[in-house]
C-alpha positions in Angstrom: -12.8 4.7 -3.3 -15.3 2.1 -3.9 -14.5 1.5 -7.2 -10.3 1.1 -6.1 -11.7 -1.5 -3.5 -13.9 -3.6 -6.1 -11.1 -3.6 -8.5 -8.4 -4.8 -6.1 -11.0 -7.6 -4.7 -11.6 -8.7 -8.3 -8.2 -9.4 -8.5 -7.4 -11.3 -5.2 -10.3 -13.2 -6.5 -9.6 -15.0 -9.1 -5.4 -14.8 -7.5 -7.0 -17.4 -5.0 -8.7 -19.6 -7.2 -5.8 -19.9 -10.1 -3.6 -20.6 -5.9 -6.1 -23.6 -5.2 -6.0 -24.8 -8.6 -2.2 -24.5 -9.6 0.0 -24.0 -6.3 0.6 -20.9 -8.6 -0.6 -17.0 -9.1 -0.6 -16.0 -12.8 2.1 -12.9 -13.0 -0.3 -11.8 -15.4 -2.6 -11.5 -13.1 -0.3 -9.2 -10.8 1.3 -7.7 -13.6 -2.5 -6.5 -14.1 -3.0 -5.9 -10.7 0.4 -3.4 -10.6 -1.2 -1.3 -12.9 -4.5 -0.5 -12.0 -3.4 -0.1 -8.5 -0.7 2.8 -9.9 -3.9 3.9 -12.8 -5.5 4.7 -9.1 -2.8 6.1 -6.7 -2.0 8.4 -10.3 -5.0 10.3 -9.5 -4.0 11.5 -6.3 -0.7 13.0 -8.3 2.4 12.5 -6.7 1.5 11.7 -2.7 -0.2 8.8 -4.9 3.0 7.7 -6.4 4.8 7.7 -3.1 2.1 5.7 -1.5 1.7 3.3 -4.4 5.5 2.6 -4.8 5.8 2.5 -0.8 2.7 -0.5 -0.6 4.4 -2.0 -3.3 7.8 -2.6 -2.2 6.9 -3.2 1.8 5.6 -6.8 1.4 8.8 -7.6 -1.0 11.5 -5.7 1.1 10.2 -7.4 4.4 9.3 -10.9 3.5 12.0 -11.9 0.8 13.4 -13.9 3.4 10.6 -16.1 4.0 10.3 -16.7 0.3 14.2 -17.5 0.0 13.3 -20.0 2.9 10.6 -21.5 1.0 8.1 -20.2 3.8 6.3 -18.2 1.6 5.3 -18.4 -2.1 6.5 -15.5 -4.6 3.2 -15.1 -5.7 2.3 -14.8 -2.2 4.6 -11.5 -1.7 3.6 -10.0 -5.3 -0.4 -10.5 -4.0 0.5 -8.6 -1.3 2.6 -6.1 -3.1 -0.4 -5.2 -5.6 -2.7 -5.1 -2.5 -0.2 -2.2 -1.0 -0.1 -0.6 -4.2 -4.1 -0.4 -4.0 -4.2 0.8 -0.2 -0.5 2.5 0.8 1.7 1.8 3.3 -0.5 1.8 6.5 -3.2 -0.1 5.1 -0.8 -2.8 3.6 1.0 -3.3 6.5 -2.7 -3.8 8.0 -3.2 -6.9 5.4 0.1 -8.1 6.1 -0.6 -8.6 9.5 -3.8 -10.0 8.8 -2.9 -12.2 6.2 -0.2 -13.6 8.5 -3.0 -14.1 12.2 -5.5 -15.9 8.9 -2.6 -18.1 7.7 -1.9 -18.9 11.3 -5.6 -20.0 11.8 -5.9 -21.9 8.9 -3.3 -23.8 8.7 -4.1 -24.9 12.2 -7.7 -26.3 10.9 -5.8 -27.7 8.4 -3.3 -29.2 10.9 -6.9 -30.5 12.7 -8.3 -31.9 9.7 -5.5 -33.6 8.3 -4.4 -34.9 12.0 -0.6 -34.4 11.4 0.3 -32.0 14.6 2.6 -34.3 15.8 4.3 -34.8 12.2 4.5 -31.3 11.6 5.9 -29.9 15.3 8.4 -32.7 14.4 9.6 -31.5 10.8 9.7 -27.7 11.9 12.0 -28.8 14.9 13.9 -30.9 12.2 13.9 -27.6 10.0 15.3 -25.4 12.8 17.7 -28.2 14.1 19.3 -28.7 10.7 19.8 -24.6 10.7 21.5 -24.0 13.4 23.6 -27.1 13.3 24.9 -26.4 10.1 24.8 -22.7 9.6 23.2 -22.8 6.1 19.7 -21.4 5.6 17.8 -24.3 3.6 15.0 -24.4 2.3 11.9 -25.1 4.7 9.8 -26.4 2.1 10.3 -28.1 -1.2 7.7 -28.7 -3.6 10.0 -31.7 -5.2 10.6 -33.1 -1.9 7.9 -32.2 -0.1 5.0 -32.3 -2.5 1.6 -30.7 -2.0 -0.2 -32.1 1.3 1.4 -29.6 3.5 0.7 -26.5 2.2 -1.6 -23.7 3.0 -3.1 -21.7 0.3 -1.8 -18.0 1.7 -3.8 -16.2 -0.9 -6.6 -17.1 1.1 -5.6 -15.3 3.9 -4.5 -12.5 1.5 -8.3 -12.3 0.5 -9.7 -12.5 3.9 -7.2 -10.1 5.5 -8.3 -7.4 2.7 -11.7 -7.8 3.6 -11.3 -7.2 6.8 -9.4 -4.1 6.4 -11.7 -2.9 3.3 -14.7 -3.6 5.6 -14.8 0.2 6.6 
């Protein structure tokens, strides 16, 4: 098992960095990720396959909607997919959980750092105002719109939610 949990954290590692650097994860990189994690759960037989394919599609069943809102990143959900593929159901739905309570506290230092509260309360009321009113789900955020100053690395709080639940 340690070997499973070195493997996985050398490839939320370098997901993070290529995040910081590019706004982007490589699909290479989770392409890579996909297959050691089922390399690993194959040795288990077929309860290993179960738990492998159930990780794996938990993170992109459940938060495709936040990605379709432009909440979340793709990358984001395939990160988490891999890391469910690596630890099963339970465990991934530990991470997700986590990574969501990190994301929550870092973007409120970032909200801190960057003094913007007001700004930001302001454009998530805009967000949900224009919702409702309308009736059409757009997009939260918009990379061509609104560029990169308000975004918060979630692979970050990917990394730092698997710690915590690897810590055992």
């Amino acid at each position: 098992m340690y070997i499973t949990k070195t493997v996985l954290i050398l490839i939320i590692i370098p997901a993070v960095f290529y995040d910081l650097r590019n706004y982007r994860i490589p699909n290479r990189l989770i392409l890579l990720g996909y297959i050691l994690g089922m390399v690993f759960r194959l040795r288990e037989g077929l309860p290993g396959l179960v738990s492998f394919a159930a990780g794996v599609l938990l993170p992109v069943i459940s938060l495709i909607l936040l990605q379709r809102a432009g909440i979340l990143g793709g990358g984001d959900i395939k990160l988490l997919s891999v890391t469910g593929g690596f630890l099963g159901l339970q465990e991934c739905l530990k991470c997700m959980v986590l990574s969501f309570l990190f994301a929550a506290a870092l973007s409120l230092m970032l909200i801190v750092r960057r003094r913007n509260f007001k700004h930001r309360i302001c454009y998530f009321l805009k967000f949900i105002q224009t919702v409702v009113h309308t009736g059409k789900w757009i997009p939260y955020y918009d990379i061509a719109r609104d560029g990169y100053d308000s975004t918060m690395h979630f692979s970050a709080a990917v990394l730092l939610a698997v710690l915590l639940v690897l810590r055992k």
